[in-house]
CHARMM-style PDB file with segment names, atoms N, HN, CA, C and O in Angstrom:
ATOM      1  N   UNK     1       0.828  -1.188   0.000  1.00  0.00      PROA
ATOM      2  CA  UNK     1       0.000   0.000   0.000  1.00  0.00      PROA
ATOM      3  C   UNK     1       0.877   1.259   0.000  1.00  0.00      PROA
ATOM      4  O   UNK     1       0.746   2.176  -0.810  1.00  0.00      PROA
ATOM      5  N   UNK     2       1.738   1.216   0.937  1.00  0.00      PROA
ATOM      6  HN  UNK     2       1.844   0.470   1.595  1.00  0.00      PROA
ATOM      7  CA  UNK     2       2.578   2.579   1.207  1.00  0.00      PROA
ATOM      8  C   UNK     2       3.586   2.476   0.325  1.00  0.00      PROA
ATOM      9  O   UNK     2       4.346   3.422   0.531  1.00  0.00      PROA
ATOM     10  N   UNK     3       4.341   1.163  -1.387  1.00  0.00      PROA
ATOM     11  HN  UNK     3       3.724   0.395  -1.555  1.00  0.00      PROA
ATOM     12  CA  UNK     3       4.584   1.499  -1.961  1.00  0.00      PROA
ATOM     13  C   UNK     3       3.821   2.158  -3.328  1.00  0.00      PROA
ATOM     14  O   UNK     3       4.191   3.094  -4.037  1.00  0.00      PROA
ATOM     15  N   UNK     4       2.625   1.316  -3.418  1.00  0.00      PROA
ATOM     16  HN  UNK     4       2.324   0.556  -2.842  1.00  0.00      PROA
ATOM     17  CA  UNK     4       2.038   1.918  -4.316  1.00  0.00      PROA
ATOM     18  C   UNK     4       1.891   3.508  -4.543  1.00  0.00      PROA
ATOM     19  O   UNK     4       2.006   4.039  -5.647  1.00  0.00      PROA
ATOM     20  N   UNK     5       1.568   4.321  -3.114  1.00  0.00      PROA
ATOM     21  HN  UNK     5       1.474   3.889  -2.217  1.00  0.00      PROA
ATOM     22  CA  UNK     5       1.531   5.575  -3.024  1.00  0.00      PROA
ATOM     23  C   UNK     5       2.677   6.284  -3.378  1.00  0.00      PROA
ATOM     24  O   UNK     5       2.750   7.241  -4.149  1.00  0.00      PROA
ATOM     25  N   UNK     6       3.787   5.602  -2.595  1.00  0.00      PROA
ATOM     26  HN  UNK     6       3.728   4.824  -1.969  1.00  0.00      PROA
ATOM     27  CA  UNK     6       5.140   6.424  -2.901  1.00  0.00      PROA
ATOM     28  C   UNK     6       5.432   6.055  -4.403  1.00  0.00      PROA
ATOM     29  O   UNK     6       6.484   6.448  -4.907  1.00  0.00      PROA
ATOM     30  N   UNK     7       4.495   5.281  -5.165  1.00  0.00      PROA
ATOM     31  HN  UNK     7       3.640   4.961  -4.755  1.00  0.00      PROA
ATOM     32  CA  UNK     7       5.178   5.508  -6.801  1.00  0.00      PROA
ATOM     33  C   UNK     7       4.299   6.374  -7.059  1.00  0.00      PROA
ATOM     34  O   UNK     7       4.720   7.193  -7.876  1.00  0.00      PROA
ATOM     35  N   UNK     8       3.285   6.553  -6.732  1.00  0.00      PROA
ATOM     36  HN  UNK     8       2.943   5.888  -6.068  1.00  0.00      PROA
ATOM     37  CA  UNK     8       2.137   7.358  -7.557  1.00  0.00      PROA
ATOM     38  C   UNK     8       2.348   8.876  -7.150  1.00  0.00      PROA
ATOM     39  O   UNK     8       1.755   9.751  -7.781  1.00  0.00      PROA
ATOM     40  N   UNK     9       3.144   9.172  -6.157  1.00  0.00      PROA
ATOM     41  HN  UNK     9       3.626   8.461  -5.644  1.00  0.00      PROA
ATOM     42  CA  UNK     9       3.288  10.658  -5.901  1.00  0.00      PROA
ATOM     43  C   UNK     9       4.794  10.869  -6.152  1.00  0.00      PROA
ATOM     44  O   UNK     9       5.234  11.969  -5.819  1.00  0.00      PROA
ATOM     45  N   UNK    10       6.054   9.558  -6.944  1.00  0.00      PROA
ATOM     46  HN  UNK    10       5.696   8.664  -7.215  1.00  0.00      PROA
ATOM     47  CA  UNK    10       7.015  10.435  -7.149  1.00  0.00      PROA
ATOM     48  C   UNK    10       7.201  11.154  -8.415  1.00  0.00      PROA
ATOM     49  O   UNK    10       8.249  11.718  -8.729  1.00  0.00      PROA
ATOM     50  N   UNK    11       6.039  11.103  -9.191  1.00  0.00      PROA
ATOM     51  HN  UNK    11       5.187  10.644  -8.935  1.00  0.00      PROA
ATOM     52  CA  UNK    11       6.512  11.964 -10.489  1.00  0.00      PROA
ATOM     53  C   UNK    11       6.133  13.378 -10.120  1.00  0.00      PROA
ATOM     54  O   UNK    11       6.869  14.338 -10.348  1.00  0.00      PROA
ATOM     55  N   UNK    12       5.079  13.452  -9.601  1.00  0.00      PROA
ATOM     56  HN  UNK    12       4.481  12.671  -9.415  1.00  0.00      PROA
ATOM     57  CA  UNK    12       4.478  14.654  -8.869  1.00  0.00      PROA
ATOM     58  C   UNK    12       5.587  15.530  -8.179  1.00  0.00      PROA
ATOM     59  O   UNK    12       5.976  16.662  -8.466  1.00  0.00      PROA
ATOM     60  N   UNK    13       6.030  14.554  -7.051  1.00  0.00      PROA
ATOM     61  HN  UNK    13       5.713  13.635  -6.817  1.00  0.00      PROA
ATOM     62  CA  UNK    13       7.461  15.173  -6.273  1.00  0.00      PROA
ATOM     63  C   UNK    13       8.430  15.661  -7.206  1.00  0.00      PROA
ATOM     64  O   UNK    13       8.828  16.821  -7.110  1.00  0.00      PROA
ATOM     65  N   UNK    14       8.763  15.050  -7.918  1.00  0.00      PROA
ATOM     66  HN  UNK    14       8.440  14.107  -7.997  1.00  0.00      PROA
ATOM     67  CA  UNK    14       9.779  15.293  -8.676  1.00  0.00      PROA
ATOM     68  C   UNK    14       9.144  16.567  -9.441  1.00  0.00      PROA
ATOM     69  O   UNK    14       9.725  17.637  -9.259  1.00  0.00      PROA
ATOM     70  N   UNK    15       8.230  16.559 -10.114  1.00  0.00      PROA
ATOM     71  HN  UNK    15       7.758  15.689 -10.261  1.00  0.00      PROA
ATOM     72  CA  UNK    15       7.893  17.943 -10.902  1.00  0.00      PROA
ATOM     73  C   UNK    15       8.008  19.101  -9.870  1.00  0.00      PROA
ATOM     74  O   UNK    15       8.565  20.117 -10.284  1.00  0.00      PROA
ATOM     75  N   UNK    16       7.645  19.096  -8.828  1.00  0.00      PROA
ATOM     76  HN  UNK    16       7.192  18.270  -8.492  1.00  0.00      PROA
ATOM     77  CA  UNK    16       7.741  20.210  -8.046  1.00  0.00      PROA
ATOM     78  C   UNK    16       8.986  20.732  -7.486  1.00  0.00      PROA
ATOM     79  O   UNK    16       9.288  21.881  -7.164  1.00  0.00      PROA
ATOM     80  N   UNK    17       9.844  19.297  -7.424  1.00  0.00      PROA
ATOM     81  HN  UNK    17       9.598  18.364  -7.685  1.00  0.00      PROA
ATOM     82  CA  UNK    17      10.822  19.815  -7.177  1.00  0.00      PROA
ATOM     83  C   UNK    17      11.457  20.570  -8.196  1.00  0.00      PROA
ATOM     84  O   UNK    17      11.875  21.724  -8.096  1.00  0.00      PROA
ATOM     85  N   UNK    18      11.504  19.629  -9.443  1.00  0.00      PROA
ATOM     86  HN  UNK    18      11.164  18.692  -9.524  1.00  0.00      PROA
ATOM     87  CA  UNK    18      12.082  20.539 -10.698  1.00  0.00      PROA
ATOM     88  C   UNK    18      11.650  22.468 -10.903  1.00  0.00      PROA
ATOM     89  O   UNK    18      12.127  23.420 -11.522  1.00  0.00      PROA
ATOM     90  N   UNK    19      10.576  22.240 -10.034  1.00  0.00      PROA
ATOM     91  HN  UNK    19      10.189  21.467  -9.532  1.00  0.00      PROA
ATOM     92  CA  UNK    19       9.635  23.700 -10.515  1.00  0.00      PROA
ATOM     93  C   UNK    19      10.337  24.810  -9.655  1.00  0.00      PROA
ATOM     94  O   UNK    19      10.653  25.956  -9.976  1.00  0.00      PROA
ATOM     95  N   UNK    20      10.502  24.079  -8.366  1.00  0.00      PROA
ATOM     96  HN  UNK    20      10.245  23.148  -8.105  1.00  0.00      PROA
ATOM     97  CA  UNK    20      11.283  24.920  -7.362  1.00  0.00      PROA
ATOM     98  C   UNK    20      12.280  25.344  -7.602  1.00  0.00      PROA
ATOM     99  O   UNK    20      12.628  26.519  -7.492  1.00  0.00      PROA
ATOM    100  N   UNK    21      13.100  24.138  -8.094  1.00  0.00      PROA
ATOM    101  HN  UNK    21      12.817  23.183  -8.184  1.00  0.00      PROA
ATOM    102  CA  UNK    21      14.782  24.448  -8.594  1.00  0.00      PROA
ATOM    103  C   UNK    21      14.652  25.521  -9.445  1.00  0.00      PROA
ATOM    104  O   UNK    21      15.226  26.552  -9.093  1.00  0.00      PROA
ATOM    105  N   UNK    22      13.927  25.534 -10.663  1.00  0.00      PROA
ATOM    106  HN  UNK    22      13.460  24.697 -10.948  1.00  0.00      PROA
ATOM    107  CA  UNK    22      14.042  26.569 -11.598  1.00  0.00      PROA
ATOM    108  C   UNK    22      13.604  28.085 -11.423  1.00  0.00      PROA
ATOM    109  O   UNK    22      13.942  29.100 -12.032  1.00  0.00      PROA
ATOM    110  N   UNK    23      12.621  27.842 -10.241  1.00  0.00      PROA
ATOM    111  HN  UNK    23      12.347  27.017  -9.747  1.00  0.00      PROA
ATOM    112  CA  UNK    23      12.397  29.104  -9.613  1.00  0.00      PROA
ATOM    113  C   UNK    23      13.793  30.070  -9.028  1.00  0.00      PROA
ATOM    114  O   UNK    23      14.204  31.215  -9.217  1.00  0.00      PROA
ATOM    115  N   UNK    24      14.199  28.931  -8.262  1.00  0.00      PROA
ATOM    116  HN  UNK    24      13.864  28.001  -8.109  1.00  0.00      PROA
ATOM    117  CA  UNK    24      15.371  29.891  -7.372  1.00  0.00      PROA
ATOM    118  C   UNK    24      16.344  29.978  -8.330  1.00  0.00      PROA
ATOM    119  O   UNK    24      17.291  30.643  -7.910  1.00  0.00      PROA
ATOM    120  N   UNK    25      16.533  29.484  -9.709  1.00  0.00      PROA
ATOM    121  HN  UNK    25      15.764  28.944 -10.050  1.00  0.00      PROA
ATOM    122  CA  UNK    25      17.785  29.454 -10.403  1.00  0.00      PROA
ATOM    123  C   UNK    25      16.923  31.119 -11.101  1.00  0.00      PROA
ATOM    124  O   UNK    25      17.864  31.737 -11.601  1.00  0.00      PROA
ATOM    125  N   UNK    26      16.285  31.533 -11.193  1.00  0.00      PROA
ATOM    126  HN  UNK    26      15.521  31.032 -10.787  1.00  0.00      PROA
ATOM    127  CA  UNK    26      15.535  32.328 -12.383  1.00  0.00      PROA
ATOM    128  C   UNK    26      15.496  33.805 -10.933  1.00  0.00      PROA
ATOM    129  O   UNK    26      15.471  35.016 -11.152  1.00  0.00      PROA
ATOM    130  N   UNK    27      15.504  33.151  -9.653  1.00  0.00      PROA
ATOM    131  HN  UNK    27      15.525  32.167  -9.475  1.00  0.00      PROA
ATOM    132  CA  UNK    27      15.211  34.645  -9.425  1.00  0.00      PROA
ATOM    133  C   UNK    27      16.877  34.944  -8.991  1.00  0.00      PROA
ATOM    134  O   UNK    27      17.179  36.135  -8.912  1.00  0.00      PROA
ATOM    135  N   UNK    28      18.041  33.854  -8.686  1.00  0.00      PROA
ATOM    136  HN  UNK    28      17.795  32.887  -8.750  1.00  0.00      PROA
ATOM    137  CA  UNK    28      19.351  34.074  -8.473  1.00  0.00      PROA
ATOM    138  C   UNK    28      19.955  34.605  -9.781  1.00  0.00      PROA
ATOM    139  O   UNK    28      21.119  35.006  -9.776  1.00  0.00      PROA
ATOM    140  N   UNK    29      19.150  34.628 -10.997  1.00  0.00      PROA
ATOM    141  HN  UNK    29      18.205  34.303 -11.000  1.00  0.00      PROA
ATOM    142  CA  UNK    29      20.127  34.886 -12.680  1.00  0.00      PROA
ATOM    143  C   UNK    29      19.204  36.060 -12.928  1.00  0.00      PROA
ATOM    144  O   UNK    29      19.755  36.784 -13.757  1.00  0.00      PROA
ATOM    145  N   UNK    30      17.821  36.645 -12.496  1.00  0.00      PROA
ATOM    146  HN  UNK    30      17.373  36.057 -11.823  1.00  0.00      PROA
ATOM    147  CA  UNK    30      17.513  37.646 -12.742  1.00  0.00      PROA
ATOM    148  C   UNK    30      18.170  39.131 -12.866  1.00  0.00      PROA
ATOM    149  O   UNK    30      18.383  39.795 -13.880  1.00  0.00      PROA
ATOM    150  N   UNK    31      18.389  39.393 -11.670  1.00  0.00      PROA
ATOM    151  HN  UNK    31      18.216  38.853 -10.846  1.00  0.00      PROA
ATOM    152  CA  UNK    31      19.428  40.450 -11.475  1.00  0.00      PROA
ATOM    153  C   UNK    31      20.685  40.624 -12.151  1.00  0.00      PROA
ATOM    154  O   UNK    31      21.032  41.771 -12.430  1.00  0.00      PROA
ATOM    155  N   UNK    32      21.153  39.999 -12.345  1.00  0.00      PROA
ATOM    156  HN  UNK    32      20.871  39.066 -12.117  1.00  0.00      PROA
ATOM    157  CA  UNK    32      22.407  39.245 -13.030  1.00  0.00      PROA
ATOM    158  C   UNK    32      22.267  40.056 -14.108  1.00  0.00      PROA
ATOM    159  O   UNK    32      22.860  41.120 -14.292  1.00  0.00      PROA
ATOM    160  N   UNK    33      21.237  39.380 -15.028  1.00  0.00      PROA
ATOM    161  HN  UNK    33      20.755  38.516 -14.878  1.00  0.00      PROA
ATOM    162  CA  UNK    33      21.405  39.570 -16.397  1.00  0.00      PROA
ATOM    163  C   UNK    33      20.576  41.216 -16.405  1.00  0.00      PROA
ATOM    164  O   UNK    33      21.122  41.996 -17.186  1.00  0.00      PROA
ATOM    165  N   UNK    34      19.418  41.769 -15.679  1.00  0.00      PROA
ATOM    166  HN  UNK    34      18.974  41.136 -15.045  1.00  0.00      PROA
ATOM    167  CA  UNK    34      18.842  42.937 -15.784  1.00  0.00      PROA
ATOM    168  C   UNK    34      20.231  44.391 -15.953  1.00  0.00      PROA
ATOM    169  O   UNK    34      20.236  45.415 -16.636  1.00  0.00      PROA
ATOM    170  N   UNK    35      21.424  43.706 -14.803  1.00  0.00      PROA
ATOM    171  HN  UNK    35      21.419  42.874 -14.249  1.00  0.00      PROA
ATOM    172  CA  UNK    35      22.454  44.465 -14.603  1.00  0.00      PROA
ATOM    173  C   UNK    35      23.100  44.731 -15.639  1.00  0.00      PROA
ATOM    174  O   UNK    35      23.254  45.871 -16.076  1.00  0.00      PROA
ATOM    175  N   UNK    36      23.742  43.251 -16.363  1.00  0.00      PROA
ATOM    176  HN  UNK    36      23.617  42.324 -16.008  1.00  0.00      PROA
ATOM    177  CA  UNK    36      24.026  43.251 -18.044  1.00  0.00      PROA
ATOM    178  C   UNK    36      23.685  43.989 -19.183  1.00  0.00      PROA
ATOM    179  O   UNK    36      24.437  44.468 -20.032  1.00  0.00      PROA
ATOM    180  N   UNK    37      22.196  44.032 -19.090  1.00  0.00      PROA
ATOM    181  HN  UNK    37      21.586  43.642 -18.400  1.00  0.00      PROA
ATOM    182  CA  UNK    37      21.426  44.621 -20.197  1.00  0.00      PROA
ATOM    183  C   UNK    37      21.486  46.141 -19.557  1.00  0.00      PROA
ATOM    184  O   UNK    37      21.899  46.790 -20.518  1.00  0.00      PROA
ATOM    185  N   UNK    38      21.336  46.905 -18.660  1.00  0.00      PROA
ATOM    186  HN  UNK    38      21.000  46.377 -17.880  1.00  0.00      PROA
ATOM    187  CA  UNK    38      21.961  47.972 -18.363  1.00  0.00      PROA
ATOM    188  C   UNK    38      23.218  48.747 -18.468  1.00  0.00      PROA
ATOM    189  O   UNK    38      23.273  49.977 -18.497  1.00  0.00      PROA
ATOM    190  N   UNK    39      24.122  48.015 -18.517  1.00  0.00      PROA
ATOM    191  HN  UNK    39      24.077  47.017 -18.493  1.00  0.00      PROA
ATOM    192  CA  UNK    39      25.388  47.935 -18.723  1.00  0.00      PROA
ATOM    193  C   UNK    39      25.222  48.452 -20.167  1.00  0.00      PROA
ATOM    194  O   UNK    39      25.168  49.615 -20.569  1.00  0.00      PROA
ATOM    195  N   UNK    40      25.149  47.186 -20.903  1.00  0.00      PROA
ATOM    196  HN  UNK    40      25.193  46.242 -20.577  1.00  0.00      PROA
ATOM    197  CA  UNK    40      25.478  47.128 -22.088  1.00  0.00      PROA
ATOM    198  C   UNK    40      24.455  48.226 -23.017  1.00  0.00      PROA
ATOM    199  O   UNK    40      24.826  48.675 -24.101  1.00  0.00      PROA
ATOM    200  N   UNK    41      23.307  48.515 -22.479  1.00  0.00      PROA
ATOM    201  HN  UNK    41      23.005  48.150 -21.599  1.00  0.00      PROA
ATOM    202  CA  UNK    41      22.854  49.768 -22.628  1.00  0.00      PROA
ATOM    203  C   UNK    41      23.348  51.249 -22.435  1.00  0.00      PROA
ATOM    204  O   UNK    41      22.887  52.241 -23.000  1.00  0.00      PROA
ATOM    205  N   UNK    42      24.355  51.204 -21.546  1.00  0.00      PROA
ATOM    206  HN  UNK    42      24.730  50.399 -21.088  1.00  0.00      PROA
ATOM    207  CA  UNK    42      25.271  52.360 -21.462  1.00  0.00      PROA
ATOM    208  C   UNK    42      26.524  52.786 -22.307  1.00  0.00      PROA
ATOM    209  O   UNK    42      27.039  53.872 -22.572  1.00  0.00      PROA
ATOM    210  N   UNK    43      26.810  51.434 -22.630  1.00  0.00      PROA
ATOM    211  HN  UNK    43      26.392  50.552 -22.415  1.00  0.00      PROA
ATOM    212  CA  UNK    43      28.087  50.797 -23.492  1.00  0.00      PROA
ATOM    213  C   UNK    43      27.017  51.725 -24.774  1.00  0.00      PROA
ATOM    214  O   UNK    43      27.330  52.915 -24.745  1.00  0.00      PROA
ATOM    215  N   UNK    44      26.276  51.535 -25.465  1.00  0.00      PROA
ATOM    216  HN  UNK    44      26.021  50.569 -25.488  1.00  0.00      PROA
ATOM    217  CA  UNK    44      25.956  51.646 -26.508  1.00  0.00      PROA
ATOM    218  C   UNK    44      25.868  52.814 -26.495  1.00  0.00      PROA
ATOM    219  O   UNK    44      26.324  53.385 -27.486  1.00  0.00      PROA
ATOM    220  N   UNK    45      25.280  53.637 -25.432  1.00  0.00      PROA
ATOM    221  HN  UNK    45      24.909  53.173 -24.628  1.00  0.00      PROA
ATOM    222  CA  UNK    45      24.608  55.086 -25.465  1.00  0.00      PROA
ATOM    223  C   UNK    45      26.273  55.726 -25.428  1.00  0.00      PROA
ATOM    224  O   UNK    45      26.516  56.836 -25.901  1.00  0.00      PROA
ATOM    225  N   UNK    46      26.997  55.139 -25.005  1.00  0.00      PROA
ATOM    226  HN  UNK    46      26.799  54.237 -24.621  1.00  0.00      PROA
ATOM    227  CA  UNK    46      28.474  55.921 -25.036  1.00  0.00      PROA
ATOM    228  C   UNK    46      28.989  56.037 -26.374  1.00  0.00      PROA
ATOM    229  O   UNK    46      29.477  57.028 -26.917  1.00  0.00      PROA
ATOM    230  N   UNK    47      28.754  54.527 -26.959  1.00  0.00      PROA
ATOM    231  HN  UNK    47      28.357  53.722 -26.518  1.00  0.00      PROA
ATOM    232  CA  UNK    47      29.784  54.235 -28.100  1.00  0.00      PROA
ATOM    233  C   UNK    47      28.465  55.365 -29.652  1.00  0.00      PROA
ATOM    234  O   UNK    47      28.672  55.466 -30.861  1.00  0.00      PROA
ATOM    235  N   UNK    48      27.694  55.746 -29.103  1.00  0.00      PROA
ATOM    236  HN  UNK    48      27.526  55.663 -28.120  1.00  0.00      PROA
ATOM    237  CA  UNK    48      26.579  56.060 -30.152  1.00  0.00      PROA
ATOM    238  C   UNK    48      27.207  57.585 -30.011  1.00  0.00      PROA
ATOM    239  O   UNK    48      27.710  58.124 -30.997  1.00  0.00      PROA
ATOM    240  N   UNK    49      27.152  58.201 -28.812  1.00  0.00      PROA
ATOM    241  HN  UNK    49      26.744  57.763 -28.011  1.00  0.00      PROA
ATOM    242  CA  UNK    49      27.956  60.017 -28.045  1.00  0.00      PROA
ATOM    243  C   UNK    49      28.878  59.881 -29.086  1.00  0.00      PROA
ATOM    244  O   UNK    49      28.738  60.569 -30.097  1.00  0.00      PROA
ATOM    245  N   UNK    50      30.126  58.810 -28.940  1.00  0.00      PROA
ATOM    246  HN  UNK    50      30.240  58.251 -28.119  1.00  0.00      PROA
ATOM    247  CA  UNK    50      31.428  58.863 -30.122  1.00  0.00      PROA
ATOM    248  C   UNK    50      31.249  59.166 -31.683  1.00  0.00      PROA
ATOM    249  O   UNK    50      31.942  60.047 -32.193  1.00  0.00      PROA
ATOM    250  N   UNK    51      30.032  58.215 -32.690  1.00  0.00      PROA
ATOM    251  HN  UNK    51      29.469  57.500 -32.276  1.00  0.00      PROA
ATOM    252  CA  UNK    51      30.109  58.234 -33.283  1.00  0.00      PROA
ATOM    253  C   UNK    51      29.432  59.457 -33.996  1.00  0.00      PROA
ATOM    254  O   UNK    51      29.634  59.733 -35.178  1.00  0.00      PROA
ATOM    255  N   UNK    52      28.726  60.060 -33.277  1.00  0.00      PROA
ATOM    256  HN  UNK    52      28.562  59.836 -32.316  1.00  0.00      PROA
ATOM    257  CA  UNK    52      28.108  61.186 -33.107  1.00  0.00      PROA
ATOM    258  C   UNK    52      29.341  62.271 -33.410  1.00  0.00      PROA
ATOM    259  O   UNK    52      29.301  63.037 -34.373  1.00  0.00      PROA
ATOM    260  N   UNK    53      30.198  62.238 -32.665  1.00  0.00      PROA
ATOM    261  HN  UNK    53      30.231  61.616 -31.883  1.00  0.00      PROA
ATOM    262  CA  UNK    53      31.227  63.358 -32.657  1.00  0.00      PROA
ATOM    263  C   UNK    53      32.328  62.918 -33.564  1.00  0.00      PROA
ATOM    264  O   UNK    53      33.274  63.700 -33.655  1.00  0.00      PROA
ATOM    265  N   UNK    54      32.378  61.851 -34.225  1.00  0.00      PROA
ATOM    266  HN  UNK    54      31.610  61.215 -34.150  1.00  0.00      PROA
ATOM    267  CA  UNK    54      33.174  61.590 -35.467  1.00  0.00      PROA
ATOM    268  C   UNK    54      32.973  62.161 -36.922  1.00  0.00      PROA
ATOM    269  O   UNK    54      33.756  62.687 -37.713  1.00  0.00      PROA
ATOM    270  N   UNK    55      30.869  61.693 -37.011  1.00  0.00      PROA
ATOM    271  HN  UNK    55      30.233  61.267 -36.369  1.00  0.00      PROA
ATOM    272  CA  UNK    55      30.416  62.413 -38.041  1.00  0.00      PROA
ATOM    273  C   UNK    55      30.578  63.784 -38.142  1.00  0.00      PROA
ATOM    274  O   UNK    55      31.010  64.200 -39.217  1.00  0.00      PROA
ATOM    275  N   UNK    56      30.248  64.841 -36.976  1.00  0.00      PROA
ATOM    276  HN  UNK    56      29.897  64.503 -36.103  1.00  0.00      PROA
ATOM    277  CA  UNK    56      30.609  65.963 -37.260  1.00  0.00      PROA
ATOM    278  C   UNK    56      32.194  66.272 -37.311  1.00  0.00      PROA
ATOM    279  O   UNK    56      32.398  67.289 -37.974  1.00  0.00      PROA
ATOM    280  N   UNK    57      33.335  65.706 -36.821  1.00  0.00      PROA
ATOM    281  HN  UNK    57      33.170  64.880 -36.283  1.00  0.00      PROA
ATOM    282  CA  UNK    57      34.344  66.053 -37.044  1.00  0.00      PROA
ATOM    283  C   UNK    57      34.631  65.876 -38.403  1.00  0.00      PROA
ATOM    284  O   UNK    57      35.054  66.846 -39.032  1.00  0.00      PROA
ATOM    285  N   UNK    58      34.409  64.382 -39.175  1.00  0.00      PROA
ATOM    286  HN  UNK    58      34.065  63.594 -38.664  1.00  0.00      PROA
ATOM    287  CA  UNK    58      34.259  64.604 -40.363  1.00  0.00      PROA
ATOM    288  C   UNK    58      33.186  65.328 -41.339  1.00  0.00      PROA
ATOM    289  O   UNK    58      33.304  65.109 -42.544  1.00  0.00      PROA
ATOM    290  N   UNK    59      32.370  65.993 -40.985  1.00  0.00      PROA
ATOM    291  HN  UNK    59      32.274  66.170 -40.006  1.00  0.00      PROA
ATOM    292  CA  UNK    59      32.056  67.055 -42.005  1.00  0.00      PROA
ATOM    293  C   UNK    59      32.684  68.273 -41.573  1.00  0.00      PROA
ATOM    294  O   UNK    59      32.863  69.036 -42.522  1.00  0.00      PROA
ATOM    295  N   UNK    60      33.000  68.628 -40.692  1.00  0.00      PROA
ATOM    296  HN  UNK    60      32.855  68.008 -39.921  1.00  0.00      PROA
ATOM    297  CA  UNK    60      33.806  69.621 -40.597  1.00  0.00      PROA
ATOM    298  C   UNK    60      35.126  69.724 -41.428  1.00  0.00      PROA
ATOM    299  O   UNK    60      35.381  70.858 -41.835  1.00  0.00      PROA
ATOM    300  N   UNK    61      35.883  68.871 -41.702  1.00  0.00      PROA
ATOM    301  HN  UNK    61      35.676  67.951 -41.371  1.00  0.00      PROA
ATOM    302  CA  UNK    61      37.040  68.451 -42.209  1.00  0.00      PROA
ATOM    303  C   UNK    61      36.763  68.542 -43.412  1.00  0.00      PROA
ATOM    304  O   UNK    61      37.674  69.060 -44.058  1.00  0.00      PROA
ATOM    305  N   UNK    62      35.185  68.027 -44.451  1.00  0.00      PROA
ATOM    306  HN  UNK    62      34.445  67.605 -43.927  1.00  0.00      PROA
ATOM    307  CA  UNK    62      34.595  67.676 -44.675  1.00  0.00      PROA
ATOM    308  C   UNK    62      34.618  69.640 -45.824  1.00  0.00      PROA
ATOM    309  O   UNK    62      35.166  70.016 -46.860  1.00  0.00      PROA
ATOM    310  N   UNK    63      33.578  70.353 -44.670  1.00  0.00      PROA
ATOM    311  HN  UNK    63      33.132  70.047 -43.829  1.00  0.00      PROA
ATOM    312  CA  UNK    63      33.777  71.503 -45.229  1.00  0.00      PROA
ATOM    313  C   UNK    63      34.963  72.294 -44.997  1.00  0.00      PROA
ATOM    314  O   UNK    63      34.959  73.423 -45.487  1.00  0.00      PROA
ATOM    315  N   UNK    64      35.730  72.011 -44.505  1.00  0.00      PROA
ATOM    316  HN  UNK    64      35.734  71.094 -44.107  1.00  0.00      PROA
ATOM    317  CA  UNK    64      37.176  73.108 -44.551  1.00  0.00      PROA
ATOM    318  C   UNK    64      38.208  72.885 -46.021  1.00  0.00      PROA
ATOM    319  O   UNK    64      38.985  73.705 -46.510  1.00  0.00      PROA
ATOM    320  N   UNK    65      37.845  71.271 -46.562  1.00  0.00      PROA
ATOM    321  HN  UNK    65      37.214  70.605 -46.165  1.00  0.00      PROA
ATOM    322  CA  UNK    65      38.377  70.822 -47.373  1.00  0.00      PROA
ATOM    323  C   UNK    65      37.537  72.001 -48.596  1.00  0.00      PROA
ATOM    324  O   UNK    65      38.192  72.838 -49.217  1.00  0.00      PROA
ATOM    325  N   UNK    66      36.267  71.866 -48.725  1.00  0.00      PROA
ATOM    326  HN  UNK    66      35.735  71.186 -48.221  1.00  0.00      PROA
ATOM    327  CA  UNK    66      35.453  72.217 -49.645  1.00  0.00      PROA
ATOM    328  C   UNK    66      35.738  74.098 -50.029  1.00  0.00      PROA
ATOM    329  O   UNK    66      35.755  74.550 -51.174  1.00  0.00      PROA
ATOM    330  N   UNK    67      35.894  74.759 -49.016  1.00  0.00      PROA
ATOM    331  HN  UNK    67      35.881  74.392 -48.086  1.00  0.00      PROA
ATOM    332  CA  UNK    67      36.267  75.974 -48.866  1.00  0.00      PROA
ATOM    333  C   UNK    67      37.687  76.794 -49.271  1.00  0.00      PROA
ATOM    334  OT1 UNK    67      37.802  77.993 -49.014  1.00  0.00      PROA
TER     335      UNK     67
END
């Protein structure tokens, strides 16, 4: 009797456990990666400021040549 039960509730167990695990793995990698994508959002907004001040250096160059 008390094996029959313990087969019939270990797939159950096991799913929950799996559910749990992936919980705490998802809220320990959350932050993680939110930080990343911030980051690398700054990275861009910097490297975008540069290319910004390249184009006008080259038209400046651009029109001094032309003049």
């Amino acid at each position: 009797m008390c094996r029959a039960l313990l087969l019939k509730c270990s797939p159950y167990s096991t799913l929950f456990l799996g559910v749990a695990y992936r919980a705490k793995c998802y809220n320990y990698l959350q932050p993680r990666a939110e930080e990343e994508r911030r980051l690398a959002a700054k990275e861009k907004k910097k490297q975008g400021k540069w290319k910004h001040i390249e184009r006008e250096l080259a038209e400046a160059q651009d029109n001094s040549i032309r003049k």
